[in-house]
N, CA and C atoms as an extended XYZ file, in Angstrom:
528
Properties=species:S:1:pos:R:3:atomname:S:1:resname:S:1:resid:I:1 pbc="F F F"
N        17.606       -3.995       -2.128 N   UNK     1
C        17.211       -4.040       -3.525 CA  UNK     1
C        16.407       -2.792       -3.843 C   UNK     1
N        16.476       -2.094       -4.839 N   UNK     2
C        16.348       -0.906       -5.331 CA  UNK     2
C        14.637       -1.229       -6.238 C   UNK     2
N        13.680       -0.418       -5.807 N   UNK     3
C        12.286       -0.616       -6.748 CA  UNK     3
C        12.370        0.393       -8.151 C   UNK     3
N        12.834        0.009       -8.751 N   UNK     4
C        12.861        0.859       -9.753 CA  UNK     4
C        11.539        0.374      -10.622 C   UNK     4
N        10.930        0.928      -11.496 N   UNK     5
C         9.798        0.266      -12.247 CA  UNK     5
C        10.191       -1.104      -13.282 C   UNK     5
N        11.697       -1.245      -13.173 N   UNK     6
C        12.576       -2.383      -14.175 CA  UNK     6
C        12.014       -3.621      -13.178 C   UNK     6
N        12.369       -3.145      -12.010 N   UNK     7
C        12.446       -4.330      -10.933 CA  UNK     7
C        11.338       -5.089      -11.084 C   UNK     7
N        10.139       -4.139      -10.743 N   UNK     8
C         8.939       -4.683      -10.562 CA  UNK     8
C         8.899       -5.975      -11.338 C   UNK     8
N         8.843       -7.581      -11.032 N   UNK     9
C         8.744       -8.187      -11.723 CA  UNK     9
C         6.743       -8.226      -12.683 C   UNK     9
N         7.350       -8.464      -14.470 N   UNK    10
C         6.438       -8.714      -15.397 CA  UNK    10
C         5.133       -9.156      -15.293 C   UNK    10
N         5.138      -10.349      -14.007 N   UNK    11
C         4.199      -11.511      -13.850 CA  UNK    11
C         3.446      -11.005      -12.576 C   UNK    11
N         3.677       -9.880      -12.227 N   UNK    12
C         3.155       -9.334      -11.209 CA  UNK    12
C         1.529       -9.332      -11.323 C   UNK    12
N         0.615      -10.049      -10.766 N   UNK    13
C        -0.671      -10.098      -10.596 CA  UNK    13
C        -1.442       -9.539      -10.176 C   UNK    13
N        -1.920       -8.198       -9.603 N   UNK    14
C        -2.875       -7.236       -9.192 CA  UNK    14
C        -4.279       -7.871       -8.648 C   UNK    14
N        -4.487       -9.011       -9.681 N   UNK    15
C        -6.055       -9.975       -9.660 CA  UNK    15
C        -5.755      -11.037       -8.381 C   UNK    15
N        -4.984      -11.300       -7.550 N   UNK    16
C        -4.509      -12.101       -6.984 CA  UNK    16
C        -5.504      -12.405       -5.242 C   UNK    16
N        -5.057      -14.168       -5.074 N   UNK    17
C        -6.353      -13.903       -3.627 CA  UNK    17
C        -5.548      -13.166       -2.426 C   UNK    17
N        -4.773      -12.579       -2.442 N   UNK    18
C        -4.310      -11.219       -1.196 CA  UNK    18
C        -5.391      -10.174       -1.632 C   UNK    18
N        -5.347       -9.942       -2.565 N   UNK    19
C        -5.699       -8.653       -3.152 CA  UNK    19
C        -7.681       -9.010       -3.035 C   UNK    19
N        -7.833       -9.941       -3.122 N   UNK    20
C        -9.481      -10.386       -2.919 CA  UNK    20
C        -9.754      -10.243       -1.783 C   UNK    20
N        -8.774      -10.765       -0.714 N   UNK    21
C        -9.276      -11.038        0.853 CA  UNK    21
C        -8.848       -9.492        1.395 C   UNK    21
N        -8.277       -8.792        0.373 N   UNK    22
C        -8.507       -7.632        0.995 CA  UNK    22
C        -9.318       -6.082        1.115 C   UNK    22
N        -9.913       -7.044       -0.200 N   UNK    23
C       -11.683       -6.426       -0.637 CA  UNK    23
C       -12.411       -6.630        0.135 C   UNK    23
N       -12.798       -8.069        0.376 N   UNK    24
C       -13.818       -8.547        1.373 CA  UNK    24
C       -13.238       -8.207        2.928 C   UNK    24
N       -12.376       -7.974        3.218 N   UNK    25
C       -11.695       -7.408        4.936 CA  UNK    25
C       -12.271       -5.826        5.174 C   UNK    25
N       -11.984       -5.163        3.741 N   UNK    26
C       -12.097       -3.622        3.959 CA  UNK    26
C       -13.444       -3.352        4.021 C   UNK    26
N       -14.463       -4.372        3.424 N   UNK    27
C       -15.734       -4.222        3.223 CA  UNK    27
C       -16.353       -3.999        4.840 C   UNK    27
N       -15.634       -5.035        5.513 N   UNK    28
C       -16.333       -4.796        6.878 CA  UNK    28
C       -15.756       -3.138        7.502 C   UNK    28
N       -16.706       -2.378        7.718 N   UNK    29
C       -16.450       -1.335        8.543 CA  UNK    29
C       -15.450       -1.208        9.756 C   UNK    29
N       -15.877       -2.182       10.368 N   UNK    30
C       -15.236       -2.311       12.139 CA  UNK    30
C       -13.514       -2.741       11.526 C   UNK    30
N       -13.271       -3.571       10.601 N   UNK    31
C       -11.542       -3.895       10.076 CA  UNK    31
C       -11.106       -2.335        9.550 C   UNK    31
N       -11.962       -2.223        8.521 N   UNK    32
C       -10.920       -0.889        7.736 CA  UNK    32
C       -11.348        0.041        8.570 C   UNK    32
N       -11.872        0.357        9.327 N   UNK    33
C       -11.758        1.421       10.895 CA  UNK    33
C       -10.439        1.153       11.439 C   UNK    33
N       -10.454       -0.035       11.887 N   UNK    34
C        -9.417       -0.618       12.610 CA  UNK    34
C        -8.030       -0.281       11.748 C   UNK    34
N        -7.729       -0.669       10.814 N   UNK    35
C        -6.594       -0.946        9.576 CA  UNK    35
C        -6.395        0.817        9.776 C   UNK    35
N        -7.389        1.639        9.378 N   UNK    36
C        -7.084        3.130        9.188 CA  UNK    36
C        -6.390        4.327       10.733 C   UNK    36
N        -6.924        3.221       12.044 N   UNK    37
C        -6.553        3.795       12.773 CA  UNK    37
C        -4.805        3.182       13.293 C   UNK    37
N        -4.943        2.336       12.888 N   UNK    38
C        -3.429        1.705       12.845 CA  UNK    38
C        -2.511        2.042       12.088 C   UNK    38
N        -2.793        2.772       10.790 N   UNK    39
C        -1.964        3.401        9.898 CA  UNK    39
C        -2.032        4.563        9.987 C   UNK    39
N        -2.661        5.345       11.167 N   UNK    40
C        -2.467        6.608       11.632 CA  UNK    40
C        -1.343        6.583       12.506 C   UNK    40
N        -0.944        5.248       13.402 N   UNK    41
C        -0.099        5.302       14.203 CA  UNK    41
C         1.003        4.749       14.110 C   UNK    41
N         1.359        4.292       12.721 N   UNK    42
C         2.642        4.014       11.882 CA  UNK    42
C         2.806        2.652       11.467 C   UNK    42
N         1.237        1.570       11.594 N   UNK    43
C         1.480        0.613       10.924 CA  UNK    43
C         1.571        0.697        9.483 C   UNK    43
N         1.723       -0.142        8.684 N   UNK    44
C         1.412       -0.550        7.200 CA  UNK    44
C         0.106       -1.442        7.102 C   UNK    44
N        -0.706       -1.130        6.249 N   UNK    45
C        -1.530       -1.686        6.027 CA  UNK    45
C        -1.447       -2.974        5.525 C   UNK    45
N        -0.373       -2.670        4.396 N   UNK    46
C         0.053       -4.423        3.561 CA  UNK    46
C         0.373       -4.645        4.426 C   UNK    46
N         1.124       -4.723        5.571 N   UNK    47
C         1.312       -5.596        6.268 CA  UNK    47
C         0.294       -6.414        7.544 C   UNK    47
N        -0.764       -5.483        7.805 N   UNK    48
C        -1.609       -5.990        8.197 CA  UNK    48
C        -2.603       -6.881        7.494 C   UNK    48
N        -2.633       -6.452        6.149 N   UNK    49
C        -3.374       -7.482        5.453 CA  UNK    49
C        -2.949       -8.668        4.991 C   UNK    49
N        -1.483       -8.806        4.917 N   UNK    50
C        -0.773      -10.064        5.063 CA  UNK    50
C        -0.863      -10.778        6.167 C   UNK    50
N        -0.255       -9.830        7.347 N   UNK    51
C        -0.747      -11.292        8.808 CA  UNK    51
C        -2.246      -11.351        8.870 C   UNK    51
N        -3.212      -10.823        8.105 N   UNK    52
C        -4.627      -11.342        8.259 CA  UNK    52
C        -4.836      -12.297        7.393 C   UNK    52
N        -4.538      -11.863        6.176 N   UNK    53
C        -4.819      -12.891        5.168 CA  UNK    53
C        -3.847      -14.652        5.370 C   UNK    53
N        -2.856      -14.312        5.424 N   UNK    54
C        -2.077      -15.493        6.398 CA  UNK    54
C        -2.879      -16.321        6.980 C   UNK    54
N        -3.543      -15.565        8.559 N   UNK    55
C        -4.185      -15.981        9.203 CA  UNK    55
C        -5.148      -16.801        8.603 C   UNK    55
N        -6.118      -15.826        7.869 N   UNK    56
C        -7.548      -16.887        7.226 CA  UNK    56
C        -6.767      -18.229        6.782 C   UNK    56
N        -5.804      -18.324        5.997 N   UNK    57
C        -5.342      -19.597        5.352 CA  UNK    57
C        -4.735      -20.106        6.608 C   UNK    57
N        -4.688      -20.406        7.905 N   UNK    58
C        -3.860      -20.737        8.939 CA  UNK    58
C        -2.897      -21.139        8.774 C   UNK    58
N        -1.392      -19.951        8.354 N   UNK    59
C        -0.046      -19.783        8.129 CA  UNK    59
C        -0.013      -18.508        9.312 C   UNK    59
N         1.014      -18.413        9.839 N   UNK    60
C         2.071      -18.118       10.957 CA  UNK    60
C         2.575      -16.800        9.774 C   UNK    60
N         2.721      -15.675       10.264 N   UNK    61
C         2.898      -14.581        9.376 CA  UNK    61
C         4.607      -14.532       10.318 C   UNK    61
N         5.897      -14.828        9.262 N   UNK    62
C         7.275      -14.313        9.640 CA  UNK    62
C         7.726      -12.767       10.466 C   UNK    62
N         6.593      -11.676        9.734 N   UNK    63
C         6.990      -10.631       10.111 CA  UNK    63
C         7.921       -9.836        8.539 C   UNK    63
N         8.646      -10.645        8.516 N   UNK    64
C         9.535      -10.081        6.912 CA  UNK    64
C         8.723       -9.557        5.850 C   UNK    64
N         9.517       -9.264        5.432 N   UNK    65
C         8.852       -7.881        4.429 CA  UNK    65
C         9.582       -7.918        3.294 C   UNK    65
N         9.312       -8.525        2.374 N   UNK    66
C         9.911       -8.483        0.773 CA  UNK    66
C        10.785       -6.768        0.427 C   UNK    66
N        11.862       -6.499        0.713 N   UNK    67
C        12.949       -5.158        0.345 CA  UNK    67
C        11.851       -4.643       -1.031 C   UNK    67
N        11.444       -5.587       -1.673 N   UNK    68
C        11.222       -4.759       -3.127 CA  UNK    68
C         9.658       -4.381       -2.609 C   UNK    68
N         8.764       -4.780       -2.066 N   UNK    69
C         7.792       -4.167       -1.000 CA  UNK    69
C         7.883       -2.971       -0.297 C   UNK    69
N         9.061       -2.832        0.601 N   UNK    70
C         9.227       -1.977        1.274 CA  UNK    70
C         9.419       -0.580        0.245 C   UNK    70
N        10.204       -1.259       -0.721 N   UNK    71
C        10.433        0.051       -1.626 CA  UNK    71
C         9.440        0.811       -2.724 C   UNK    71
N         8.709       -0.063       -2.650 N   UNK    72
C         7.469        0.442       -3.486 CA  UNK    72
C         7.025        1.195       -3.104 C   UNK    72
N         6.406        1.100       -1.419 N   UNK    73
C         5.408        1.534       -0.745 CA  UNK    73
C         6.198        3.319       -0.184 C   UNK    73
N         7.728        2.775       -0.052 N   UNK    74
C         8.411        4.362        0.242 CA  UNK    74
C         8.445        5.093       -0.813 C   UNK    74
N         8.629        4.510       -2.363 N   UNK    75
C         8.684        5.667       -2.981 CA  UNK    75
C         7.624        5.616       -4.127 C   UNK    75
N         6.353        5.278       -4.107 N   UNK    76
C         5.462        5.090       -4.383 CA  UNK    76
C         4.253        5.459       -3.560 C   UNK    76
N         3.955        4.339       -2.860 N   UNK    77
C         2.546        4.763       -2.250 CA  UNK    77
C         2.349        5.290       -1.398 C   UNK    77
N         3.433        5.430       -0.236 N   UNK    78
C         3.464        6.945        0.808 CA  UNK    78
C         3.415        7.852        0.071 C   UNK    78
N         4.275        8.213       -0.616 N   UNK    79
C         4.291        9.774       -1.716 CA  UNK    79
C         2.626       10.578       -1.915 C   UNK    79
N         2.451        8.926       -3.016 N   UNK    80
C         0.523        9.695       -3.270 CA  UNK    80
C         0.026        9.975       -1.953 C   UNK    80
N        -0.071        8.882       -0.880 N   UNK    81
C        -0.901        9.327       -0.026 CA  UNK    81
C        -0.453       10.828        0.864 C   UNK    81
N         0.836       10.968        1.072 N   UNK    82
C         0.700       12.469        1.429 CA  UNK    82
C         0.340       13.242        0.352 C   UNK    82
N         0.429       13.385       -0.744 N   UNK    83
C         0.281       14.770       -1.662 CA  UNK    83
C        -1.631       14.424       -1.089 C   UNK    83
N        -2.238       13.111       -1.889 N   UNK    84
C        -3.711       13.202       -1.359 CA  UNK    84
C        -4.062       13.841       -0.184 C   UNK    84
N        -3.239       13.794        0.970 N   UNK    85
C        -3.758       14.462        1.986 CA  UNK    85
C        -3.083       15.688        2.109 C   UNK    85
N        -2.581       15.897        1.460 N   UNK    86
C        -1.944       17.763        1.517 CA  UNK    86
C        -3.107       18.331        0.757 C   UNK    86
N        -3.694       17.871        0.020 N   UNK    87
C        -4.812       18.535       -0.463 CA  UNK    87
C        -6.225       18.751        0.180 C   UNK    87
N        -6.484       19.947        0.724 N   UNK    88
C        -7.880       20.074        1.272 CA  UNK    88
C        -8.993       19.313        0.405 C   UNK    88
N        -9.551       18.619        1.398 N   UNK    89
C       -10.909       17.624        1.006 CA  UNK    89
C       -11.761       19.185        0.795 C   UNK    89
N       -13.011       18.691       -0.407 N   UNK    90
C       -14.232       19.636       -0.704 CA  UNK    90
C       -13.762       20.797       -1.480 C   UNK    90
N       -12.398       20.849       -1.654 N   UNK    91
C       -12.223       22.591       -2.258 CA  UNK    91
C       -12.621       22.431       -4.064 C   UNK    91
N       -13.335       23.091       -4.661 N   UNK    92
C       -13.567       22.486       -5.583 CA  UNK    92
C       -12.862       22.990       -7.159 C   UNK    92
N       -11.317       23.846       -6.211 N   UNK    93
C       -10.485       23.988       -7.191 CA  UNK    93
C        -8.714       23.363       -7.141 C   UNK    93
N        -9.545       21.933       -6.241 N   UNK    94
C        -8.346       21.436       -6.523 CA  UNK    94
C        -9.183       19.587       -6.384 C   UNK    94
N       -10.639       19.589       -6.053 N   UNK    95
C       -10.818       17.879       -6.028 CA  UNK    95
C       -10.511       17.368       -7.027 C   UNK    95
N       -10.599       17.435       -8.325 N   UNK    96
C       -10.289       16.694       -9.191 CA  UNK    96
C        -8.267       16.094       -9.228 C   UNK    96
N        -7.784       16.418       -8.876 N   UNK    97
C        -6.393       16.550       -8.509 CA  UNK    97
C        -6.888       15.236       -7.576 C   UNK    97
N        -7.059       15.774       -6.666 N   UNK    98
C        -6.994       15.104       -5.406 CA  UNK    98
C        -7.618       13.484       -5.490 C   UNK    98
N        -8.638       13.391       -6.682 N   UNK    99
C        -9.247       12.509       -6.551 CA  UNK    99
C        -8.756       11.730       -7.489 C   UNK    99
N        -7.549       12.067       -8.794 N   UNK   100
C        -6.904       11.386       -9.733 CA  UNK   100
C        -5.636       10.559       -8.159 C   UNK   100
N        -5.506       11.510       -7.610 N   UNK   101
C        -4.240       11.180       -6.560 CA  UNK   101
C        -4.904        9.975       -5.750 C   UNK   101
N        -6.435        9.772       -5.347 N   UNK   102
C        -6.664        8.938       -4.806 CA  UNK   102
C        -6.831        7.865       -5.356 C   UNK   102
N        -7.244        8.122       -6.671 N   UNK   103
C        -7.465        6.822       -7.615 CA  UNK   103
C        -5.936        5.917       -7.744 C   UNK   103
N        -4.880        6.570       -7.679 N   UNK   104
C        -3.736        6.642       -8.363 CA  UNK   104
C        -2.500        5.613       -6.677 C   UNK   104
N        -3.390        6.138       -5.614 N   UNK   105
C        -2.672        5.608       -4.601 CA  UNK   105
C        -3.336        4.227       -4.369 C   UNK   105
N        -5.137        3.908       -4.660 N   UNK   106
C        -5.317        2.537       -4.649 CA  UNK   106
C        -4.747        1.662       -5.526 C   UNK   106
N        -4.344        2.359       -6.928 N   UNK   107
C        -4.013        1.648       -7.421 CA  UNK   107
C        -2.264        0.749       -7.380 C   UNK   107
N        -1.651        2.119       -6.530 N   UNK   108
C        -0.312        1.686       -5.894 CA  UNK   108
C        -0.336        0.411       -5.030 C   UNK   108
N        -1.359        0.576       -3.890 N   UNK   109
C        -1.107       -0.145       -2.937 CA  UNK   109
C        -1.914       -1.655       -3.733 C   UNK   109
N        -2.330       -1.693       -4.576 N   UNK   110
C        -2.949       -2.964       -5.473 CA  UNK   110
C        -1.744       -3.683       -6.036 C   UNK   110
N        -0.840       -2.840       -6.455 N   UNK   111
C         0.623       -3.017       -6.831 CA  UNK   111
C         1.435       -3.827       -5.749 C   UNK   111
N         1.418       -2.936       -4.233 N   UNK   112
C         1.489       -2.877       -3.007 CA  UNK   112
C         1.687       -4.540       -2.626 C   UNK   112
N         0.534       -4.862       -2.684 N   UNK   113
C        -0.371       -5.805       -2.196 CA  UNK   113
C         0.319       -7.389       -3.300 C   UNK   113
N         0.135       -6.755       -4.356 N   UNK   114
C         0.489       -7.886       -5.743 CA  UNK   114
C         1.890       -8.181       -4.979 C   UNK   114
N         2.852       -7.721       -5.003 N   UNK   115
C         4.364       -7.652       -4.490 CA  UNK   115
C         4.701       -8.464       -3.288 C   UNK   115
N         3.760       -7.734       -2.480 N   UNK   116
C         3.081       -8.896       -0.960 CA  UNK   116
C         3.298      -10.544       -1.379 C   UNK   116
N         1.877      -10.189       -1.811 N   UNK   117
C         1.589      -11.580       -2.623 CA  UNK   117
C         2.345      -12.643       -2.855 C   UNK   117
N         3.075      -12.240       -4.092 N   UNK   118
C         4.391      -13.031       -4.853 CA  UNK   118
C         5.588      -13.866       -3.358 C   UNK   118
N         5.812      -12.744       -2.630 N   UNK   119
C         6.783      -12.611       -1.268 CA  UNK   119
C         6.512      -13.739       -0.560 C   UNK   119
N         4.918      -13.441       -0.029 N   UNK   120
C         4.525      -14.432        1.109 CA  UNK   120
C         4.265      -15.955        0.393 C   UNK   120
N         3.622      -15.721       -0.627 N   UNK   121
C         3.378      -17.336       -1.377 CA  UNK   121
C         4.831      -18.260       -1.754 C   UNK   121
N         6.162      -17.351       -2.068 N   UNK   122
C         7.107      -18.006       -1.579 CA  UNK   122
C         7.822      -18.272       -0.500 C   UNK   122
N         7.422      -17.787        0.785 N   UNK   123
C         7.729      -18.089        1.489 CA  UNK   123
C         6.871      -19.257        2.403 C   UNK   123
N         6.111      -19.652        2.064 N   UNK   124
C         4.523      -20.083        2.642 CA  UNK   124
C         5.300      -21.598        2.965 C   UNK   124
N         5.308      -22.266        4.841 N   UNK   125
C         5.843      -23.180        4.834 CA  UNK   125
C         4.782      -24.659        5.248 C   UNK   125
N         4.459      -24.002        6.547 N   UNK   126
C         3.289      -25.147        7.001 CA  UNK   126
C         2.334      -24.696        7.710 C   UNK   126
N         1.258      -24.856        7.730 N   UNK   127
C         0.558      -24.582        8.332 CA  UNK   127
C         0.575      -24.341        9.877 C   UNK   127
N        -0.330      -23.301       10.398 N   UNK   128
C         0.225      -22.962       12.130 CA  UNK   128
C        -0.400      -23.984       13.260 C   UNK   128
N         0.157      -24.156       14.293 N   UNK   129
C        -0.766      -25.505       15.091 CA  UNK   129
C        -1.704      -24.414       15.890 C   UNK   129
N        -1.884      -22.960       15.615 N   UNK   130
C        -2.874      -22.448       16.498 CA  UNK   130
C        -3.970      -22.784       16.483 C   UNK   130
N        -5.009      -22.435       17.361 N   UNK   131
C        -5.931      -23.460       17.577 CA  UNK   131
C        -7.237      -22.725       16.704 C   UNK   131
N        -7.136      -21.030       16.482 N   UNK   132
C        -7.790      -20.536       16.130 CA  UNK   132
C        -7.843      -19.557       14.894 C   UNK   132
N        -8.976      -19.291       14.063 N   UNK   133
C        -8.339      -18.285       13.194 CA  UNK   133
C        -7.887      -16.697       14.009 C   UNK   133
N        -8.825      -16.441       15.141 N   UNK   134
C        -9.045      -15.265       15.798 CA  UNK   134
C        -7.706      -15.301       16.683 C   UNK   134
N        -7.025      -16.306       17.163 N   UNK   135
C        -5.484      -15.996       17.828 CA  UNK   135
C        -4.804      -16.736       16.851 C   UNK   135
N        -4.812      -17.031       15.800 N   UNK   136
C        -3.603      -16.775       14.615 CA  UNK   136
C        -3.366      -15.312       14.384 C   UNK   136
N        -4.679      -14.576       13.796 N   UNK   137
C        -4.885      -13.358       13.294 CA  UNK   137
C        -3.912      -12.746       14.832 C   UNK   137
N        -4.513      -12.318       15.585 N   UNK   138
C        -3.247      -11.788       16.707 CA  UNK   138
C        -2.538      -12.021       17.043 C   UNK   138
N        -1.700      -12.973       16.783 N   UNK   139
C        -0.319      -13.542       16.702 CA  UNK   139
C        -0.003      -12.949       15.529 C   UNK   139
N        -0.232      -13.111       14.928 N   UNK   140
C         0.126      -12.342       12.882 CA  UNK   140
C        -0.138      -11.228       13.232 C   UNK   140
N        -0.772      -10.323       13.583 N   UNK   141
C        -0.487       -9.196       14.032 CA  UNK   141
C         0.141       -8.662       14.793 C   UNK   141
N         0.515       -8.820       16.166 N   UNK   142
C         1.596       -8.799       16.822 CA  UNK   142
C         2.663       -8.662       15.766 C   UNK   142
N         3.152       -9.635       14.845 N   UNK   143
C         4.231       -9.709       14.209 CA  UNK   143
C         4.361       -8.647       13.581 C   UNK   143
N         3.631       -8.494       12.961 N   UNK   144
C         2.791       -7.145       12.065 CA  UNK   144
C         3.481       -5.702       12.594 C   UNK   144
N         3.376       -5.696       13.739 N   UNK   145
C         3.246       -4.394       14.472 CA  UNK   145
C         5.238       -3.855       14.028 C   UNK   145
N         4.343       -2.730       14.176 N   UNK   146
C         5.978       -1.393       13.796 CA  UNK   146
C         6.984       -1.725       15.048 C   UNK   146
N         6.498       -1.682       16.402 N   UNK   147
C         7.058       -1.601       17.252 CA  UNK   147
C         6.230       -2.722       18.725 C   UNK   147
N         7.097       -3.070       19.697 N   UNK   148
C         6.599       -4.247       20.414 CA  UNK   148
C         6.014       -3.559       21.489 C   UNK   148
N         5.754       -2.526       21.806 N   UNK   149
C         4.865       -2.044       23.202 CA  UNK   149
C         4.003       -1.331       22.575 C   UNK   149
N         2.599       -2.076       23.125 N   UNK   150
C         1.204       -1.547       22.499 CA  UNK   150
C         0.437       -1.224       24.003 C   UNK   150
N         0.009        0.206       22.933 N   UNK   151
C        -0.675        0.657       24.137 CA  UNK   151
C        -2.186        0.197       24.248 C   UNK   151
N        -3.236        0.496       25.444 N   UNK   152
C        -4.404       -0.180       25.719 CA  UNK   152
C        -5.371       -0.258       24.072 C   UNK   152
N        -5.453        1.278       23.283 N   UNK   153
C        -5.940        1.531       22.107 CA  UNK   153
C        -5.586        0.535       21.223 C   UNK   153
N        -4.195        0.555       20.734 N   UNK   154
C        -3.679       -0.820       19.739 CA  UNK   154
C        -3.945       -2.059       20.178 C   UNK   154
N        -4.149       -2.201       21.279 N   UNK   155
C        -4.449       -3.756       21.688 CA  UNK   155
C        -6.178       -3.686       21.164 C   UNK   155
N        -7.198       -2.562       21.336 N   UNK   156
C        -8.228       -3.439       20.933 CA  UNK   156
C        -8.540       -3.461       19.786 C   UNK   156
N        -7.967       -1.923       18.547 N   UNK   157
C        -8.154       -2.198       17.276 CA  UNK   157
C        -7.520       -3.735       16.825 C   UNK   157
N        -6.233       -3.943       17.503 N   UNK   158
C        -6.085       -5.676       16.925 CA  UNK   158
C        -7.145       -6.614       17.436 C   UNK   158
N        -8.093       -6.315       18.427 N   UNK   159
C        -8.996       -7.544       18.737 CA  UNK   159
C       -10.083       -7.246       17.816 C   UNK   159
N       -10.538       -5.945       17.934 N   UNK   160
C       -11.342       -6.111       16.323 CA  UNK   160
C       -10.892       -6.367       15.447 C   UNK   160
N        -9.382       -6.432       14.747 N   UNK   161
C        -9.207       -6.572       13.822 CA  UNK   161
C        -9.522       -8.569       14.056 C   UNK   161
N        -9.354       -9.071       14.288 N   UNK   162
C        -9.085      -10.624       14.765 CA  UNK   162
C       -10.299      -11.196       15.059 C   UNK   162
N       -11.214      -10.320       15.584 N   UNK   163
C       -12.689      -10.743       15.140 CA  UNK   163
C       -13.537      -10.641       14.249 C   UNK   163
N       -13.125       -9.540       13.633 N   UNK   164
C       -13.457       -9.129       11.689 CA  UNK   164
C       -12.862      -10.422       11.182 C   UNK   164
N       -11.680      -11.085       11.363 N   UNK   165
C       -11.482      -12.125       10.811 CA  UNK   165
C       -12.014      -13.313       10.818 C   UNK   165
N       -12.194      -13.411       11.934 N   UNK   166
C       -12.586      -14.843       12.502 CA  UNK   166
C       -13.859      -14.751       11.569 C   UNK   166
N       -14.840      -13.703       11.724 N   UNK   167
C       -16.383      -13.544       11.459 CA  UNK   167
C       -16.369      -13.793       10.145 C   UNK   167
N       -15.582      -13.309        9.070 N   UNK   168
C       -14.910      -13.160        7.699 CA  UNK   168
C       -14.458      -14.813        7.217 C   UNK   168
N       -13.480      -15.640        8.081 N   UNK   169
C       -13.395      -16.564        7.912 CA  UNK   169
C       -14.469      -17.438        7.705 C   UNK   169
N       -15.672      -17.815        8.604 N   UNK   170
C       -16.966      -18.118        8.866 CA  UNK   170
C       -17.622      -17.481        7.431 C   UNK   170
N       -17.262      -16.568        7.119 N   UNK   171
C       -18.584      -16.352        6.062 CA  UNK   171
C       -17.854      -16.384        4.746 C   UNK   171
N       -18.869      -15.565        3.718 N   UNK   172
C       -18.610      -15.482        2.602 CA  UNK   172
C       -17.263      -15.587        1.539 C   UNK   172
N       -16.806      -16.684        1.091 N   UNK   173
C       -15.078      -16.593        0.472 CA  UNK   173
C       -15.302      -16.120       -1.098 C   UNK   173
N       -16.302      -15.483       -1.526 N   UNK   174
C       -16.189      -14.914       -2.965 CA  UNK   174
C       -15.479      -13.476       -3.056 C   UNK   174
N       -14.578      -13.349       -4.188 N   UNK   175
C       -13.601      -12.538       -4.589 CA  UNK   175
C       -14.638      -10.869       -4.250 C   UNK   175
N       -14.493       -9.966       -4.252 N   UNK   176
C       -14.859       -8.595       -4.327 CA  UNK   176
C       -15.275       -8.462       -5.472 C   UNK   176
């Protein structure tokens, strides 16, 4: 299925609780450390914030990926984020550029995320019999992952990531 801006369905929600739990996830340092060093090494972020957010609600993350997702993020929000990073940070005859481009890529992946959203809430079946939020979250991540052989590094950004959760689960559930 082709993302054209037609596609994007109307009812698309931006305000949505993916998009909350992924305010309060990024807030913790030790996750969006984690999330940023994983998308250095070819994860997706929506997709990590889906098998997390999954997780908190204890649902079993499929792994699948909504086509009209995938296509957003290829010809949409990868795009901004390389031009943002083709641009030297501090030069101060091109930050303003750079910083419309950054404004412009959160607001993609908010899009990103909304699209997520819609995907996983229809697919949402029963709850998981895992015993925990912290090995749901790494099971949902596992799924998550680009590719199935992780090296010693990816194995512990996912255990921080899975203890940012667990800790996250335990605390505070107000929106960002």
């Amino acid at each position: 299925m082709s993302c054209s801006g037609s596609k994007i369905p109307e009812d698309t929600d931006p305000e949505n609780p993916l998009w909350h739990f992924a305010c309060r996830l990024w807030a913790a340092r030790r996750a969006r450390e984690a999330c940023l060093a994983l998308q250095s090494r070819g994860w997706s972020v929506t997709r990590i914030l889906s098998a997390a957010w999954l997780a908190s609600s204890g649902h079993s993350f499929t792994g699948r990926e909504s086509a009209t997702v995938t296509d957003w993020r290829n010809r949409v929000t990868v795009p901004l984020r390389s031009a943002r990073k083709y641009i030297t940070k501090n030069n101060p005859g091109t930050a303003i550029v750079r910083e419309y481009i950054a404004r412009s890529e959160l607001e993609a992946e908010r899009v990103e995320l909304a699209l997520a959203y819609q995907a996983l809430v229809a697919e949402i079946q029963t709850a998981s019999s895992e015993g925990t939020t912290a090995g749901l979250a790494r099971n949902n991540l596992l799924t998550a992952a680009p590719e199935t052989k992780m090296d010693n590094e990816t194995g512990r950004l996912l255990d921080t990531l899975a203890r940012e959760l667990s800790m996250l689960a335990k605390g505070d559930k107000k929106p960002c």
